[in-house]
TORMAR-694370 format. One line per 8 residues: number of its first residue (from 1); for each residue x, y, z of C-alpha. Coordinates in nm, 2 decimals, always signed. Example, Ala and Ser with C-alpha at 12.3 -4.5 7.8 and 13.67 -1.06 7.14 Angstrom:
BEGIN
1 = +1.23 -0.45 +0.78 ~ +1.37 -0.11 +0.71
END
This chain:
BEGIN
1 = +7.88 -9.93 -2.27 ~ +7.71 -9.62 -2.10 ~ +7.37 -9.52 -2.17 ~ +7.36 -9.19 -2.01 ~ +7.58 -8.86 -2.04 ~ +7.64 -8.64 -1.76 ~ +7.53 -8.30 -1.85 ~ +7.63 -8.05 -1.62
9 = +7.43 -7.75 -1.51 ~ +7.71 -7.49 -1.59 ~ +7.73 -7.66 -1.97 ~ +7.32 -7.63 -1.97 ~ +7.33 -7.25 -1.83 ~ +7.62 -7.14 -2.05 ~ +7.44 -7.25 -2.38 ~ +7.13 -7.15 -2.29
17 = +7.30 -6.82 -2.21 ~ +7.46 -6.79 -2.60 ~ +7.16 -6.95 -2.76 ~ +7.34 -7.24 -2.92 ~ +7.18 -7.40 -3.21 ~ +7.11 -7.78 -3.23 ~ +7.45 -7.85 -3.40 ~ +7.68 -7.71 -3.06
25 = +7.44 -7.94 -2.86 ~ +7.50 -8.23 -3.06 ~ +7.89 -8.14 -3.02 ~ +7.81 -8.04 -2.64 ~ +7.72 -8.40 -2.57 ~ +7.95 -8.59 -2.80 ~ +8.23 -8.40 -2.62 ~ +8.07 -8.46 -2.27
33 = +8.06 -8.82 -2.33 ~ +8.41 -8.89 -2.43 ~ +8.54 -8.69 -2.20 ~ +8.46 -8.94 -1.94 ~ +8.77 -9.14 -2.06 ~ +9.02 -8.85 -2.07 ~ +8.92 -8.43 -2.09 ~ +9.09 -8.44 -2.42
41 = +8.90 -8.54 -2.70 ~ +9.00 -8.56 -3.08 ~ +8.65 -8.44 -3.29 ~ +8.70 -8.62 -3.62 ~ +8.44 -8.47 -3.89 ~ +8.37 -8.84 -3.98 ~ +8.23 -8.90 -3.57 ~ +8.05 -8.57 -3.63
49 = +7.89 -8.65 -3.97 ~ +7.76 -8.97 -3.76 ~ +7.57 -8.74 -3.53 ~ +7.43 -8.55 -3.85 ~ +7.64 -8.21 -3.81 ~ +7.89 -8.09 -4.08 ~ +8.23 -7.95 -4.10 ~ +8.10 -7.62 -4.10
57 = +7.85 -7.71 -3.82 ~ +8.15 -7.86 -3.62 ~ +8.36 -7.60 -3.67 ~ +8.06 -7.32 -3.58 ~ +8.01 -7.53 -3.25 ~ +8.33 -7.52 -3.18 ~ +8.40 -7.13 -3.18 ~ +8.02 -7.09 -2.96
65 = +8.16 -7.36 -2.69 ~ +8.54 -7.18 -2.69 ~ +8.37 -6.87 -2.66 ~ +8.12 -6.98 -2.37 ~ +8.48 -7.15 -2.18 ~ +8.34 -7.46 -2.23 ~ +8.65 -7.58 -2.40 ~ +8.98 -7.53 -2.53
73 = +9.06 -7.65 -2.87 ~ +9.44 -7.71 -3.01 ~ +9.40 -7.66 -3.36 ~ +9.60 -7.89 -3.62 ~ +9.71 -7.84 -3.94 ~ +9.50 -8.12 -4.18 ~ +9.42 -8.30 -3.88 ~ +9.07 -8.35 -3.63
81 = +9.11 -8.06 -3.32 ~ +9.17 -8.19 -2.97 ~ +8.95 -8.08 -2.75 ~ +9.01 -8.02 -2.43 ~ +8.68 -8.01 -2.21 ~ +8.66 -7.79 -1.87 ~ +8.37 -7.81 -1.63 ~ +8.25 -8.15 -1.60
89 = +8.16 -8.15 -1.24
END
């Protein structure tokens, strides 16, 4: 098991540049550290509710982190997003 997430420094400039609210970070770092495994990521609102941010927080997070070009998000029909995460390095 890890115990630390790579943050990168374009991630930290890019929400620091669009004033993200504590509910993108939380979705920031989830994101970030499943994305080690594989740059696509499925973001279940049950793994978000874990982490204390709602479907409306998760869904607000994800629109500021598309808009920033932090991600790409393939939306599904009654189903969790997948997430694809750019800029890891």
């Amino acid at each position: 098991m890890r115990k630390f997430t790579k943050f990168p420094k374009i991630w930290q400039d890019c929400l620091a540049e669009i004033r993200a609210d504590g509910c993108t970070y939380r979705v920031a770092l989830y994101l970030l550290n499943k994305a080690c495994w594989g740059r696509q990521v499925t973001l279940s609102t049950a793994a978000m509710r874990k982490r204390g941010v709602s479907r409306n927080g998760k869904r607000s997070a994800l629109q500021q982190l598309r808009r920033a070009g932090l991600i790409a998000v393939a939306e599904r029909p009654r189903k969790s997003p997948i997430v694809t995460v750019r800029f890891m390095d």
